[in-house]
C-alpha positions in Angstrom: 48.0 -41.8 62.6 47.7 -45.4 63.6 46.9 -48.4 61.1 47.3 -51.9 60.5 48.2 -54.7 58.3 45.8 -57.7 56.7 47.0 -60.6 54.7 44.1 -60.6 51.6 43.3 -61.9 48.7 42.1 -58.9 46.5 38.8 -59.5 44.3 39.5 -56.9 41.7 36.1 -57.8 39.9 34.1 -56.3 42.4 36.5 -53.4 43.0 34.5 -50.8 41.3 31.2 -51.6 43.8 33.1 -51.8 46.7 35.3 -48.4 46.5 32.1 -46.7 45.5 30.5 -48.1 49.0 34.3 -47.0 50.4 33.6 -43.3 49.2 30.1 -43.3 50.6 30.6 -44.6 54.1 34.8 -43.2 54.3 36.9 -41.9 52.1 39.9 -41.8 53.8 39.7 -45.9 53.2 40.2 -45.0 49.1 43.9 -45.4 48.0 45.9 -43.7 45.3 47.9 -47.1 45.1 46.5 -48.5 41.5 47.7 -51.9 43.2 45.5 -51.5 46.5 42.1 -53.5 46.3 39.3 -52.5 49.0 37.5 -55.5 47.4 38.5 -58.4 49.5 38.5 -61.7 51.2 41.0 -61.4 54.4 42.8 -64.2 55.7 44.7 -62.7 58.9 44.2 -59.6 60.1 44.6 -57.7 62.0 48.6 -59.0 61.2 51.7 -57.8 62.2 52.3 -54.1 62.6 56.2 -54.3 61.5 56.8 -57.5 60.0 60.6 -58.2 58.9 61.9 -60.4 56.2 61.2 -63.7 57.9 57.9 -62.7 58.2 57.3 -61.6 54.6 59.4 -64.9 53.5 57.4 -67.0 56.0 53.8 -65.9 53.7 55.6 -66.2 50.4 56.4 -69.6 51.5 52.7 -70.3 52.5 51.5 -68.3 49.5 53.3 -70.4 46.9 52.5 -73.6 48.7 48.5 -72.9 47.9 47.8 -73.0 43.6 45.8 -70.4 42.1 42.5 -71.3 42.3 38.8 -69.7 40.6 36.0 -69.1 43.0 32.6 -68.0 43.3 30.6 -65.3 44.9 27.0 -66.4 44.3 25.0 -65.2 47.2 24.9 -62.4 49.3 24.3 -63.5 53.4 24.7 -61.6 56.3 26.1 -62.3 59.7 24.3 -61.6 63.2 26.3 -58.6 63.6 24.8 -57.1 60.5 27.9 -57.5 58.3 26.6 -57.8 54.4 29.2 -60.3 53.1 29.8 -63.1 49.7 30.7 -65.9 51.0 33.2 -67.8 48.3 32.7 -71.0 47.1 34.6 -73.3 47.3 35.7 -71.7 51.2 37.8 -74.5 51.8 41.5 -72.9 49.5 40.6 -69.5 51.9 40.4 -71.5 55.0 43.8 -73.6 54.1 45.2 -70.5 53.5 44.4 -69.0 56.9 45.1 -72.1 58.7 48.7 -71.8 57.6 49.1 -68.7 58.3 47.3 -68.9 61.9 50.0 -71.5 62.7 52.8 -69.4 61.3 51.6 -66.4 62.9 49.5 -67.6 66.3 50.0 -64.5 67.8 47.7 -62.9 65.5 44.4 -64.9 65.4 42.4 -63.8 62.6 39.8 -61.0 64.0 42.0 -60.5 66.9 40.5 -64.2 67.9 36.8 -62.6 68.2 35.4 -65.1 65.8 35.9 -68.9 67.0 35.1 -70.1 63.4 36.1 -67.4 60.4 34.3 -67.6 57.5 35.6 -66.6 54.4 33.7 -63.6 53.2 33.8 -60.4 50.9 32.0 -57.4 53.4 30.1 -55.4 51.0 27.8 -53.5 53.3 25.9 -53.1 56.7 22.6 -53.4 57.6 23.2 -50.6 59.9 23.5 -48.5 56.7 19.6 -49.6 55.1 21.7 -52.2 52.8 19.9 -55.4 53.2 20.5 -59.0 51.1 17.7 -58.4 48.8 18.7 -54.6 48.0 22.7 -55.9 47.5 21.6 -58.9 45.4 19.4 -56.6 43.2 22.4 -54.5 42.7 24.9 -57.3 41.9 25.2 -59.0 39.1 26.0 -62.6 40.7 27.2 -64.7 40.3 30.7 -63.4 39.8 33.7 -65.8 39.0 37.0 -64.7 40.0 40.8 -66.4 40.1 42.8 -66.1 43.5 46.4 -65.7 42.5 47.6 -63.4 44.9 48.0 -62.7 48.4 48.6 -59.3 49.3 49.8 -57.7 52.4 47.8 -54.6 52.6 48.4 -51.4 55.0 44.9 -49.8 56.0 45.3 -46.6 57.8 42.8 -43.2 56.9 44.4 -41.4 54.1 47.1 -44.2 53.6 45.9 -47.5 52.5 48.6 -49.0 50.1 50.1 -52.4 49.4 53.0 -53.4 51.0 54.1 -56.5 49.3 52.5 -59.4 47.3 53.0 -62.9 46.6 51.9 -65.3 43.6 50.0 -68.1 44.9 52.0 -71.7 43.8 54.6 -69.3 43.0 58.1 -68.4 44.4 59.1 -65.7 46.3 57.6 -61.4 46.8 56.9 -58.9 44.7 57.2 -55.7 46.7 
């Protein structure tokens, strides 16, 4: 069973809307782990597949380096390639974020490097599935404010999505 790793930032107050798009589309993507969020904006990933202790002390580092922050989700957009997505506001604490760990990490561009210019999003839906921006923002109650103080190093693989570790954002060291 193959899977992979993604550096996130879990939005726990859209959780319940998400995992309920999760069951629909694939269950195997739902998690017994109460600590696991499917509701997310991802910095780097895919990330490493085995990252050791230098790797984990090298985002804890970055993580704690970057203050908690509150953000918005105000407006649901969608990209040319019919991903459904919120787009945070302000972006700019996401993109620092990514920057770092782009240059800590450069062998794992974000997107495997498909995207010249990430944005930082939440992926709700597809319009391959009938969702569309008017039918997501009628089912939304947005704007939603939310608080990033984590970043957490999540393992997605069918049947096996958990966390592996987390860090406090302007904070020292992992919690695994």
């Amino acid at each position: 069973m193959s899977g992979h790793t993604v550096l996130v930032v879990p939005v726990p107050a859209l959780q319940p809307f998400v995992r309920e798009r999760t069951a629909r589309y694939d269950a195997s993507f739902l998690s017994a782990d109460p600590g696991f969020v499917n509701a997310h904006i991802t910095l780097l990933g895919p990330w490493l597949p085995e990252p050791g202790d230098v790797d984990l002390a090298t985002v804890g580092r970055i993580a704690a380096a970057q203050p908690a922050f509150d953000y918005r989700l105000a407006r649901v957009e969608g990209f040319p390639d019919g991903v459904l997505h919120l787009p945070p506001s302000p972006g700019s604490p996401f993109r620092r974020l990514t920057a770092a760990l782009v240059q800590a990490f450069p062998e794992t561009p974000p997107y495997r490097g498909e995207f010249p210019d990430t944005v930082p999003h939440l992926t709700l839906d597809h319009a391959s599935t009938g969702a569309t921006v008017a039918s997501l923002t009628a089912e939304l109650a947005l704007p939603v404010t939310a608080r990033a103080d984590r970043v957490d190093l999540q393992w997605w693989a069918n049947h096996d999505c958990h966390v592996r570790a987390s860090w406090p954002l302007g904070g020292p060291g992992a919690a695994a």
